[in-house]
NUDO-771889 format. One record per residue (C-alpha): x, y, z; residue number from 1. Coordinates in Angstrom, 3 decimals. Example, Ala and Ser with C-alpha at 12.3 -4.5 7.8 and 13.67 -1.06 7.14 Angstrom:
2
12.300,-4.500,7.800,1
13.670,-1.060,7.140,2
***
This chain:
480
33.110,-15.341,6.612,1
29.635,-15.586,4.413,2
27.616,-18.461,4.941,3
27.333,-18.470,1.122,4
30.983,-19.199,0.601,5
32.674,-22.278,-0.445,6
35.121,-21.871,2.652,7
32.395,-21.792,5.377,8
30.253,-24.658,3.462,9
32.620,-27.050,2.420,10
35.239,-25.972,5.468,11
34.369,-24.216,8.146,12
30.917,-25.621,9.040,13
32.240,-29.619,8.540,14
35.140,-29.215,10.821,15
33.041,-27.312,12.912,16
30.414,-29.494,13.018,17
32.445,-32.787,13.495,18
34.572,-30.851,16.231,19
31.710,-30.468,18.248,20
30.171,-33.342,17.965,21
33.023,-35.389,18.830,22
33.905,-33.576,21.761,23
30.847,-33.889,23.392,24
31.913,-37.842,23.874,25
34.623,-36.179,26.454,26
33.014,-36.594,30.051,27
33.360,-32.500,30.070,28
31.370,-31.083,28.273,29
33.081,-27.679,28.437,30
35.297,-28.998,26.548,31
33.723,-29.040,23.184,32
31.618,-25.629,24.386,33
35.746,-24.242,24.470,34
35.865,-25.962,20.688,35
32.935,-23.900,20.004,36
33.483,-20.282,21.010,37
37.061,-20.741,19.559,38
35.647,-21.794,16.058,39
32.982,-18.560,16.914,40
35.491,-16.147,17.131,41
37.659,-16.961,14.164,42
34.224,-16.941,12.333,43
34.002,-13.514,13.344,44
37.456,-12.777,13.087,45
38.285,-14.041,9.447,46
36.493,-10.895,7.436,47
39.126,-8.700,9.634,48
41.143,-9.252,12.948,49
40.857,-6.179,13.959,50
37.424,-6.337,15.030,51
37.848,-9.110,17.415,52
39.714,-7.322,20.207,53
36.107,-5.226,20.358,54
33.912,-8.012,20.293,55
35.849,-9.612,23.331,56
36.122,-6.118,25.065,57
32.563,-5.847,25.178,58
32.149,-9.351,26.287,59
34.145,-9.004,29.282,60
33.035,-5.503,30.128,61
29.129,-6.644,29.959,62
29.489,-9.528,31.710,63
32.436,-7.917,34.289,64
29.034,-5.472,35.169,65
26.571,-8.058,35.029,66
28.378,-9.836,37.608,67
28.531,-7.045,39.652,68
25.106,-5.922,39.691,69
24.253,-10.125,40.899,70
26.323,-9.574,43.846,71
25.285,-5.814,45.289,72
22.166,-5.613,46.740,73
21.704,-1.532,46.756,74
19.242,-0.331,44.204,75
20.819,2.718,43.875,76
24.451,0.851,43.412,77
22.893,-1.202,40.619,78
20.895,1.586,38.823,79
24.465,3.596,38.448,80
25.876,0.194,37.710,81
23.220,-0.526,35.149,82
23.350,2.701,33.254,83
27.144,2.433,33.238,84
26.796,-0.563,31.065,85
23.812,1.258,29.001,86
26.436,4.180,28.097,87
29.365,2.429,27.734,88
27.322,-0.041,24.832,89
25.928,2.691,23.232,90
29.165,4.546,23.468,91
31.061,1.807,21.655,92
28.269,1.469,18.855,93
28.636,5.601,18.656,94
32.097,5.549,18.256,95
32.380,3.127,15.393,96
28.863,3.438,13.636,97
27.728,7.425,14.231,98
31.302,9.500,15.042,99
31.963,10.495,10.852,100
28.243,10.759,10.643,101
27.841,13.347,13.420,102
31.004,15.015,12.719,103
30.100,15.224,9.183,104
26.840,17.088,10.107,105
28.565,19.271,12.729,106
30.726,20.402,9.973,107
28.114,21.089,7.573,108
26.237,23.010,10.041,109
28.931,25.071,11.826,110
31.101,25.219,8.940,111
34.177,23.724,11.094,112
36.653,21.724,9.488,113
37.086,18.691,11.816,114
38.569,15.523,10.901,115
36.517,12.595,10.111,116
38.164,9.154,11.403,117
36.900,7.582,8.682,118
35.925,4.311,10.810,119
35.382,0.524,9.362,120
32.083,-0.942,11.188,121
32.946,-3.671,13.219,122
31.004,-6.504,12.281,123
28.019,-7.447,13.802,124
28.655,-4.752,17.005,125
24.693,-3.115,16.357,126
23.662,-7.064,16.818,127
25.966,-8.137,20.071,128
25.693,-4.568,21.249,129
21.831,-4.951,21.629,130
22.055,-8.318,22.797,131
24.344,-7.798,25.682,132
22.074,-4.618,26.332,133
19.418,-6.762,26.808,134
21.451,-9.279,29.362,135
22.767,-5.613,31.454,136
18.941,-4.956,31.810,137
17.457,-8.368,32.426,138
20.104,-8.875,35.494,139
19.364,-5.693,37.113,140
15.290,-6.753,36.813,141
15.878,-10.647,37.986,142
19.200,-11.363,38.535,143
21.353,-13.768,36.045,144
23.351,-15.383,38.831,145
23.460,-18.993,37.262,146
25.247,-18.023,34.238,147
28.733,-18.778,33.743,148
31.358,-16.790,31.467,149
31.722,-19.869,29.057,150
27.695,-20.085,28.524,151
27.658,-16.144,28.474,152
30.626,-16.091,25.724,153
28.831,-18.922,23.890,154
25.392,-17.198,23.638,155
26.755,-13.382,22.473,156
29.097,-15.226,19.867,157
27.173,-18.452,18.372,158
27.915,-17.899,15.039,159
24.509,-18.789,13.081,160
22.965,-15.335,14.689,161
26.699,-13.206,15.413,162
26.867,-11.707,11.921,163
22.927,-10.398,11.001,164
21.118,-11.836,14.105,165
18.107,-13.070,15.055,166
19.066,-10.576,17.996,167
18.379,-13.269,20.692,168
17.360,-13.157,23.913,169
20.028,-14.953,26.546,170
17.882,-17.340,27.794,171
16.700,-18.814,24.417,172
20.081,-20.235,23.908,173
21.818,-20.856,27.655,174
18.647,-22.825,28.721,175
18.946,-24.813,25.641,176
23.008,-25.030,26.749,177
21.939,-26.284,29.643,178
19.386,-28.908,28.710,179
21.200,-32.275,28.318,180
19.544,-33.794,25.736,181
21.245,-31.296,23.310,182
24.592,-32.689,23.896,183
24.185,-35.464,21.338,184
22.974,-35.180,17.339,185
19.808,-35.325,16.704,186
18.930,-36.888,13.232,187
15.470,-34.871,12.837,188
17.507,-31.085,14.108,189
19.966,-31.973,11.478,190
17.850,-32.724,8.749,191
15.514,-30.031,9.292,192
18.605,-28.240,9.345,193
19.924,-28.980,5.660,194
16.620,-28.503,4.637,195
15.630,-24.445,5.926,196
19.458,-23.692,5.246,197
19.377,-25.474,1.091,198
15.827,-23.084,0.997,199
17.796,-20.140,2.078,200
21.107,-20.934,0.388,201
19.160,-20.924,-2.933,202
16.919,-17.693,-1.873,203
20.187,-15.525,-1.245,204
22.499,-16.918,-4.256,205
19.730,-17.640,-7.022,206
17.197,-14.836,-6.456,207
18.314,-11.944,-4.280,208
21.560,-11.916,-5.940,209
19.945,-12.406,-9.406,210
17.311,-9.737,-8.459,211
20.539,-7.120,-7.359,212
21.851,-7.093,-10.823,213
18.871,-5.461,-11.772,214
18.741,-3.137,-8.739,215
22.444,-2.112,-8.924,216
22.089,-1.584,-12.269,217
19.236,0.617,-12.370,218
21.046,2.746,-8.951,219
24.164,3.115,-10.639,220
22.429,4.365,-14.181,221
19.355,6.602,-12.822,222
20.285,9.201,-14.685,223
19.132,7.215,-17.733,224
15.974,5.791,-15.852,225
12.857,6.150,-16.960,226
9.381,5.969,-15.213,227
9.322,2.437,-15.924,228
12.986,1.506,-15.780,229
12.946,3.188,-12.088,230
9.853,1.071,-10.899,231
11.464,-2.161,-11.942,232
14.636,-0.577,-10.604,233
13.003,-0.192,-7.266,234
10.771,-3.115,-7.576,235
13.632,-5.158,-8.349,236
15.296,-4.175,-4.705,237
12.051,-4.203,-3.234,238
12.414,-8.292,-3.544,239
15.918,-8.478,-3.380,240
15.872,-7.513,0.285,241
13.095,-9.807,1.302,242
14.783,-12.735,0.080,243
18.405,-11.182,0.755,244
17.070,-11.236,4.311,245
14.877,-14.238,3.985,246
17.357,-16.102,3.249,247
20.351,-15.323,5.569,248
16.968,-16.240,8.540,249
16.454,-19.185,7.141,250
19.952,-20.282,7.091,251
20.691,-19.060,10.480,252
17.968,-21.331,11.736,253
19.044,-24.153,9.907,254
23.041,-23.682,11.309,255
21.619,-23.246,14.317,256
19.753,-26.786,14.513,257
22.643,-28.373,13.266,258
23.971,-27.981,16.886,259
20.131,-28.616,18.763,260
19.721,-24.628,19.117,261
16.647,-23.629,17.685,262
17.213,-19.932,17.247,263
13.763,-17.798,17.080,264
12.065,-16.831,14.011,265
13.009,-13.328,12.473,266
10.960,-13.349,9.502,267
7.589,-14.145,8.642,268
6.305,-12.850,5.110,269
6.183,-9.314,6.063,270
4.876,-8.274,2.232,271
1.697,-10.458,3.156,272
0.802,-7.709,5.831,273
-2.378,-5.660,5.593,274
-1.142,-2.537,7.649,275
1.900,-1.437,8.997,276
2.060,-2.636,12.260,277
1.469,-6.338,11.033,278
4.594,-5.405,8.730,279
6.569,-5.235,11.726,280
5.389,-7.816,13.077,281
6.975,-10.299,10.397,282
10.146,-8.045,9.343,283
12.832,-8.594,11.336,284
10.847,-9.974,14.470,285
13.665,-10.036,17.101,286
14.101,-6.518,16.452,287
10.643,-4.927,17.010,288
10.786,-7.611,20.382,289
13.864,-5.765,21.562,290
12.324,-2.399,20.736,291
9.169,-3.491,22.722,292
10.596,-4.729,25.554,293
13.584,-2.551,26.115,294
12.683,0.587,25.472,295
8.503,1.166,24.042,296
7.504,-0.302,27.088,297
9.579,1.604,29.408,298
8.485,4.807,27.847,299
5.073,3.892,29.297,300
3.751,1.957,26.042,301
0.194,2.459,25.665,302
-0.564,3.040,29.354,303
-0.376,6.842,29.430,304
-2.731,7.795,27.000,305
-3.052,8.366,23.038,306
-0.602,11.463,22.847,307
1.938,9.383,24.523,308
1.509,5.944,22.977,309
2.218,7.835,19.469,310
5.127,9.546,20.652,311
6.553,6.290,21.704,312
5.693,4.681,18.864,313
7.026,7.273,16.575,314
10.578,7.836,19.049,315
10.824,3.374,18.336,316
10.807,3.867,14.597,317
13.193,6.634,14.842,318
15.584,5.227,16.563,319
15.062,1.741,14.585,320
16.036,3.910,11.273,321
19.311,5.532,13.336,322
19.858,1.750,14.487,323
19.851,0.796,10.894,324
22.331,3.280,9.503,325
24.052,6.263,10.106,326
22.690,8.194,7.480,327
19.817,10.949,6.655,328
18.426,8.609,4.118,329
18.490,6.088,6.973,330
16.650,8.682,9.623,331
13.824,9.359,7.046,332
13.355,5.791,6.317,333
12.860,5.462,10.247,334
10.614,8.651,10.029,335
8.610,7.672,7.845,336
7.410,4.513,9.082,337
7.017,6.578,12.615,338
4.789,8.205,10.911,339
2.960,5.706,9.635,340
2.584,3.523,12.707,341
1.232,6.415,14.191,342
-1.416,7.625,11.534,343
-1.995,3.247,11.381,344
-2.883,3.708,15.006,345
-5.185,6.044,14.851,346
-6.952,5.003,12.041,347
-7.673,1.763,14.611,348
-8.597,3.611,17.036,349
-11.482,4.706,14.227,350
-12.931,0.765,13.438,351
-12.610,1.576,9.835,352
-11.474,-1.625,8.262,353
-10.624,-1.802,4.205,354
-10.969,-4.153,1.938,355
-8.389,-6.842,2.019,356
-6.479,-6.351,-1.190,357
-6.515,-2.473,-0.791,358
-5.282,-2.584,2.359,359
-2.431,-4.727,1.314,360
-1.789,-2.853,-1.577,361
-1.228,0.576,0.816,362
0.268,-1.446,3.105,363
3.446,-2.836,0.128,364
2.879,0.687,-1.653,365
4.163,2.512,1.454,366
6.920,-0.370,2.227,367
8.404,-0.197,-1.417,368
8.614,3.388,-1.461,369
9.988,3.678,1.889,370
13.054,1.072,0.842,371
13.747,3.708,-1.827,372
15.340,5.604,0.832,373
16.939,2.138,2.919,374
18.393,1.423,-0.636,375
19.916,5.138,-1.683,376
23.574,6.308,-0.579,377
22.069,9.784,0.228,378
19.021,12.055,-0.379,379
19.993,13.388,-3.636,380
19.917,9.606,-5.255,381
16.404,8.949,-3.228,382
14.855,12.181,-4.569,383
15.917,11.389,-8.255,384
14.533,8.347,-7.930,385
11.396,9.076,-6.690,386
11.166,11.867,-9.151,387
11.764,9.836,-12.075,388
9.176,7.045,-10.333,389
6.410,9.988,-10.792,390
7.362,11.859,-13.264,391
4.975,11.799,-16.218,392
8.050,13.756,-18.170,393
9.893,10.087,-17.833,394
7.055,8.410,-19.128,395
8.083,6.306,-22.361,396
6.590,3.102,-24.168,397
8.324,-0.037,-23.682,398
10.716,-1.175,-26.900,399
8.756,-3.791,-27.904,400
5.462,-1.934,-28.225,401
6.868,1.195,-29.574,402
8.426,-1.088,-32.570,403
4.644,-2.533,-33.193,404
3.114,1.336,-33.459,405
5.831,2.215,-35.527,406
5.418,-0.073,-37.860,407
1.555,-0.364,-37.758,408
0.983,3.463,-37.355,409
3.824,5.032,-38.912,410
4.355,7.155,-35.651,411
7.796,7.730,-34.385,412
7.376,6.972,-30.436,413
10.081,6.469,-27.942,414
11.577,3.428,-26.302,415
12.066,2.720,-22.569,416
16.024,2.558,-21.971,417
17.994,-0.208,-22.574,418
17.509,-1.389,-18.502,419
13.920,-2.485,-18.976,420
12.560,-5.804,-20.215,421
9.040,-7.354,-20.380,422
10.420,-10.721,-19.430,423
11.459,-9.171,-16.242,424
8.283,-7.806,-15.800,425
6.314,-11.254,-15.790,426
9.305,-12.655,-13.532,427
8.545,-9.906,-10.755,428
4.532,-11.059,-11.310,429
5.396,-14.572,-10.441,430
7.950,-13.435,-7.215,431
4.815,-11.680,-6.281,432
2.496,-14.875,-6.491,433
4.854,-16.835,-4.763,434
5.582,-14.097,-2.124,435
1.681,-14.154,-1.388,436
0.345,-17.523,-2.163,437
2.506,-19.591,-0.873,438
3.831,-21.251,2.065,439
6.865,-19.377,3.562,440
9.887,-21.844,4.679,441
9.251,-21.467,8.590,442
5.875,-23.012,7.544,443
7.331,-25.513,5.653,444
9.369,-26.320,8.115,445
6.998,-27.008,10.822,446
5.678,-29.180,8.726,447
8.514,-30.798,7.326,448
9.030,-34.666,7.293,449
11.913,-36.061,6.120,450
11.595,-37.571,2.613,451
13.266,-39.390,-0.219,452
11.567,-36.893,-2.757,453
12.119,-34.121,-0.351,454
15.839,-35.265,0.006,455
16.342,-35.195,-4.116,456
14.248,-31.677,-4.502,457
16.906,-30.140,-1.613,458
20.020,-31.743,-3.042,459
19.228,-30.394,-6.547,460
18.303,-26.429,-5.200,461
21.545,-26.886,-2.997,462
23.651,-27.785,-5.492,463
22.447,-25.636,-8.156,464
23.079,-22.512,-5.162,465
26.534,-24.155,-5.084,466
27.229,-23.694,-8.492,467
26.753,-20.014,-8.118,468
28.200,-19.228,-4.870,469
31.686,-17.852,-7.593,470
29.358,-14.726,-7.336,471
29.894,-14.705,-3.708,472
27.876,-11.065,-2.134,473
27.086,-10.417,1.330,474
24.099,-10.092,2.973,475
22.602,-6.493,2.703,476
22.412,-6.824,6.846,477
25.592,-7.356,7.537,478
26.233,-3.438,7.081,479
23.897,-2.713,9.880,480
***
């Protein structure tokens, strides 16, 4: 189920919502928690059933070993305990996510003839995989003894972060379970609630998915491209995935204070950063804190010396790009920003700072061209596309132009292809004013106050989202 449907907005989330709520008036409260993992998993369950006897399997294996490493006392016990848990997640996220990969490339490379299984990916299973990760690691450090299955079930399935995350640490939603104020509805969590989720509705339905004709377009006609149609081809995913992704955080937040959970922030206008590692910090947050504390840190960080710190840093990136897809043109993505982070590092270490805008402008230069390969099905499309991005041999004048010098000149030059327009071209200028000079919605949202004008200006973005929501996509995440 897409939160930009018509079922889940106009369904789902009312009965949902209204379930809850009205449970909580029961003297136990576990009721209405019971309500609320039920509604979870038929959330997860309604893309495909078949996924949902994996989700629970790993629910009750994690927290089957989590219990058991609260109750031994041998370290030794719980470190075999412990990395049981460690293989069997990553074994389950192997299975379904790398298996046709690996065979693929084992085939390729040994000339073999082994059959692929041709796997669906489960939804969601890098994001709960992760997560429960996480739990496995922080009960062997300090114990998790006070959780109980419902509030464990509740946190790994709340359905505002299941699908595309914020991967979320256990604690920032069972302490909030536990707090008792939450158990009642809040008129400023709801409001600020409509509010981030109408802002992200409208990024995801009027601009990413406007901004993905242009980007499929160009990707499924590259042969045609030429230098200009495959920069506004690229440029045109470039911002489709920031707002794509935008705006599924935004509404995730929002869902989530609907029911008094304030979930953390994922996103925090990453194409405002001035080198890489600022990127990072702003693009998908929760992941770069997972990567930190789970395994760059226990690598030895930056305590072990400059050789060591940018082998960690380059073995995060790596596996962040295998974590993202299992695919070459996935790997090189990760690569690439390894690489960067490391030669960003170093350059640090050096106390050589650039000038603001040309820092920025390496810092977006590198990002765009690096989605080229995020965006391509394989390395033959990425290499085309870069090819045709600097390829002076692709270099035409734009239709309009071209018409002027013809008639003015008499000369006989050549148009750009059908695919690009100069109207497009100003609307990626403004994107890119907004992008930078403006307030991003978690901003806005700490500073919200509810208003009448406020109320009309959401009501009319919502409902003009709603209007569109017949060219129902999902979010590019959701394949991760």
């Amino acid at each position: 189920m897409l939160f930009n449907s018509y079922i889940f907005i106009l369904v789902f989330l009312p009965i949902v919502f209204a379930g809850y709520y009205l449970l909580l008036n029961l003297k136990n409260k576990n009721i209405a928690k019971i309500f609320f993992v039920i509604a979870n998993l038929y959330f997860y369950s309604y893309w495909n059933v078949k996924y949902l006897p994996i989700i629970v399997s790993s629910i009750a294996v994690n927290f089957s070993l989590a219990t058991i490493l609260n109750k031994i006392q041998s370290l030794v016990l719980k470190r075999i305990i412990l990395t049981v848990g460690i293989l069997f997640n990553i074994a389950l996220l192997g299975y379904y996510k790398y298996y046709d990969f690996f065979i693929t490339n084992i085939n390729a490379v040994f000339r073999t003839d082994i059959s692929l299984l041709n796997l669906a990916l489960p939804l969601a299973i890098s994001f709960f995989t992760f997560q429960q990760i996480a739990y496995l690691v922080d009960t062997f450090r300090e114990g998790t003894k006070e959780y109980s299955l419902l509030d464990y079930v509740f946190f790994v399935t709340f359905f505002p972060h299941l699908i595309a995350g914020p991967i979320v640490h256990h604690r920032e939603i069972i302490d909030q379970l536990r707090d008792g104020s939450n158990y009642k509805m809040k008129s400023k969590n709801i409001a600020s609630g409509l509010y981030i989720f109408s802002i992200g509705l409208f990024k995801k339905v009027i601009i990413a998915d406007t901004l993905a004709e242009w980007a499929n377009l160009g990707y499924n006609n590259i042969a045609s491209l030429t230098l200009f149609d495959s920069w506004i081809t690229t440029l045109a995913y470039t911002f489709q995935l920031y707002f794509d992704f935008s705006g599924y955080c935004d509404m995730a937040i929002g869902l989530g204070l609907l029911f008094n959970i304030k979930l953390p922030v994922n996103f925090n206008s990453p194409y405002k950063s001035l080198d890489i590692q600022d990127f990072w910090r702003r693009w998908h947050m929760t992941l770069g804190r997972f990567f930190t504390h789970y395994l760059y840190i226990p690598l030895g960080g930056s305590r072990k010396g400059n050789i060591r710190t940018y082998i960690n840093l380059f073995i995060i990136f790596f596996v962040s790009g295998i974590w993202h897809g299992a695919g070459w043109t996935f790997v090189i993505w990760g690569i690439l920003h390894g690489i960067a982070s490391v030669i960003n590092r170093y350059w640090k270490g050096l106390d050589i700072k650039l000038p603001r805008f040309i820092a920025w402008f390496i810092t977006f230069f590198f990002v765009h061209i690096a989605w080229v390969f995020f965006r391509s099905p394989d390395l033959t499309t990425a290499k085309v596309m870069l090819t045709k991005m600097f390829s002076i041999q692709a270099f035409h004048f734009p239709a309009g132009i071209t018409a002027a010098l013809n008639e003015r000149l008499g000369t006989h030059f050549i148009p750009w292809a059908y695919y690009f327009d100069l109207k497009l071209s100003a609307l990626f200028v403004v994107i890119l004013a907004i992008i930078l000079l403006t307030k991003n919605s978690i901003e806005r949202l700490n500073t919200f106050k509810p208003s009448y004008r406020i109320a009309v200006f959401i009501s009319f973005i919502a409902v003009i989202a709603l209007l569109y929501l017949n060219r129902v996509s999902e979010f590019l995440y959701f394949k991760f």
